[in-house]
C-alpha positions in Angstrom: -59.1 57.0 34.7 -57.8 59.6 32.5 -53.8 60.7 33.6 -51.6 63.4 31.8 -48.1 63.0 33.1 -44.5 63.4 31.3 -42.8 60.0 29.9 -39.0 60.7 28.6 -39.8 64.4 28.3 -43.1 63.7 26.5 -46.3 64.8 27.8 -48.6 62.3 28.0 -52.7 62.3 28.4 -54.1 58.7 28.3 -57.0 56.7 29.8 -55.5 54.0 31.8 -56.6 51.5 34.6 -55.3 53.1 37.4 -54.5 49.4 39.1 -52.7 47.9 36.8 -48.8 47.9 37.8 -46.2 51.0 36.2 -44.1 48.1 35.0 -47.1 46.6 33.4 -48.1 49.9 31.6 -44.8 50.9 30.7 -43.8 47.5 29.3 -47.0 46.8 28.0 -49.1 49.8 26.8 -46.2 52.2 25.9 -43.4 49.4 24.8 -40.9 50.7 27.1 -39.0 47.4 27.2 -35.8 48.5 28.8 -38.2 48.1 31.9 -37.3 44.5 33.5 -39.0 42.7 35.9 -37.1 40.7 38.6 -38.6 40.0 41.9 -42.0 41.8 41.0 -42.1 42.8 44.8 -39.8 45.8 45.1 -36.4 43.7 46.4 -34.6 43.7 43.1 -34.4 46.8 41.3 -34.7 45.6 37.7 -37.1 47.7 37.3 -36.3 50.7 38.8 -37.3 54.2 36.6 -37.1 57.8 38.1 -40.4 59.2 39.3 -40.0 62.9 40.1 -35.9 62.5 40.6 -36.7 59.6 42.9 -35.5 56.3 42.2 -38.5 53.9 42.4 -39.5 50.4 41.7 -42.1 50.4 38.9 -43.5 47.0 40.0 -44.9 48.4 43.2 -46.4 51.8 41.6 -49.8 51.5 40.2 -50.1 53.6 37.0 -53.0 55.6 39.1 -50.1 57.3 41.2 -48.5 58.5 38.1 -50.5 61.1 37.7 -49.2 64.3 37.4 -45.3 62.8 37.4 -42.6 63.0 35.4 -41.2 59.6 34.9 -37.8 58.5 33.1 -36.9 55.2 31.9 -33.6 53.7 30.6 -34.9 55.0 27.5 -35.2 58.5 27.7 -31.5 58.9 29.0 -30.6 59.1 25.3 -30.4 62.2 23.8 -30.0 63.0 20.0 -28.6 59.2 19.7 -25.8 59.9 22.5 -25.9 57.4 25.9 -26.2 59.5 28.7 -22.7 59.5 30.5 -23.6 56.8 33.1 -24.1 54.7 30.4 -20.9 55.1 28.7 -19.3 54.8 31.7 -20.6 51.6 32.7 -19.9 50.2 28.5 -16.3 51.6 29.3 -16.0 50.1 32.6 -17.2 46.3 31.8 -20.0 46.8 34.1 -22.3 45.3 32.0 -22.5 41.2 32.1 -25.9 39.9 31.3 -27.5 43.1 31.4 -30.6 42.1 33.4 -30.1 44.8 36.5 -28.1 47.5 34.2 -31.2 50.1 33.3 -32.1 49.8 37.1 -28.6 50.4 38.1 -27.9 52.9 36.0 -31.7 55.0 36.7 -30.7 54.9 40.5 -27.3 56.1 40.2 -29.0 58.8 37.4 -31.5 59.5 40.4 -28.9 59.8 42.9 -27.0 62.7 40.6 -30.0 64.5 39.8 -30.5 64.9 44.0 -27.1 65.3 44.6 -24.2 67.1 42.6 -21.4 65.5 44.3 -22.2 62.2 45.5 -19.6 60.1 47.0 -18.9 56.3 46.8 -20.8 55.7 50.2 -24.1 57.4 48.8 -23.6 55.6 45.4 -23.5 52.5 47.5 -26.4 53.6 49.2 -28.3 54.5 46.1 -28.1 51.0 44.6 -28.7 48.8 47.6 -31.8 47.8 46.3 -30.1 47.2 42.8 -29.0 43.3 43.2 -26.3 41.6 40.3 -25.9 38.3 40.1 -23.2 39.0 37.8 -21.0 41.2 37.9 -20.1 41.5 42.0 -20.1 45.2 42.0 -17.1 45.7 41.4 -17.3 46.8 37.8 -19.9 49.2 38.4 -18.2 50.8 41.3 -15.8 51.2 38.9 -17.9 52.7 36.2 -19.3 55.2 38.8 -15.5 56.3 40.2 -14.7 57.4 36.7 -18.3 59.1 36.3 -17.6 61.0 39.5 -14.2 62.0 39.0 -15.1 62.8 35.3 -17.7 65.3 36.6 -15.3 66.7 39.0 -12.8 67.5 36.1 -15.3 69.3 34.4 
């Protein structure tokens, strides 16, 4: 099945098989490794990339529904060799331990912004319920989001 769809702000046209998993193709055919996979059924949210401005598990997209999209991965929140500001936030906030759930962390709290220009603490919490951490225990990210949010609102 031949797709075109947008990857990181590149437009993409590719034959693909339109069953094989997002996390598969992204991972696999286009090397996207800042992609993890956790649970592989949708309850973890390592691998969570925005499809549309939606937050979405890639392990339970099949690379068929991508068509048309515009998808962002950890990846493509670099720009010109600058983090995004979620990322520096959460580097500045020790909310990274091992690293595992970070991209999916950060990509749903990215996805929540994009939505929504003044979140608060109860919809960040919301956003990232389906974002589990074995390591740090939330705090540290909550944290790294506070500052993000009250950074914003001093701009």
């Amino acid at each position: 099945m031949n797709i075109k769809f947008k990857i990181n702000e590149k437009q993409m046209n590719i034959d693909v098989d339109p069953t094989k998993r997002l996390i598969d193709f992204l991972r696999d055919d286009l090397n996207l490794k800042g992609v993890k996979e956790g649970c592989s059924e949708g309850e973890c949210g390592a691998c969570t990339v925005i499809m549309d401005s939606k937050a979405v598990t890639s392990c339970t997209v099949l690379t068929g529904q991508i068509n048309n999209t515009e998808i962002i991965t950890i990846e493509g929140l670099e720009k010109n060799g600058q983090l995004d500001k979620i990322q520096k936030s959460f580097i500045d906030n020790g909310a990274i331990q091992c690293g595992f759930c970070t991209p999916g962390m950060i990509l749903s709290i990215k996805a929540l912004m994009m939505n929504n220009e003044n979140p608060t603490m109860d919809d960040v919490k919301e956003a990232i319920e389906g974002n589990l951490c074995r390591c740090t225990g939330y705090a540290s990210i909550f944290e790294a989001t506070r500052a993000l949010l009250a950074e914003a609102q001093n701009e």
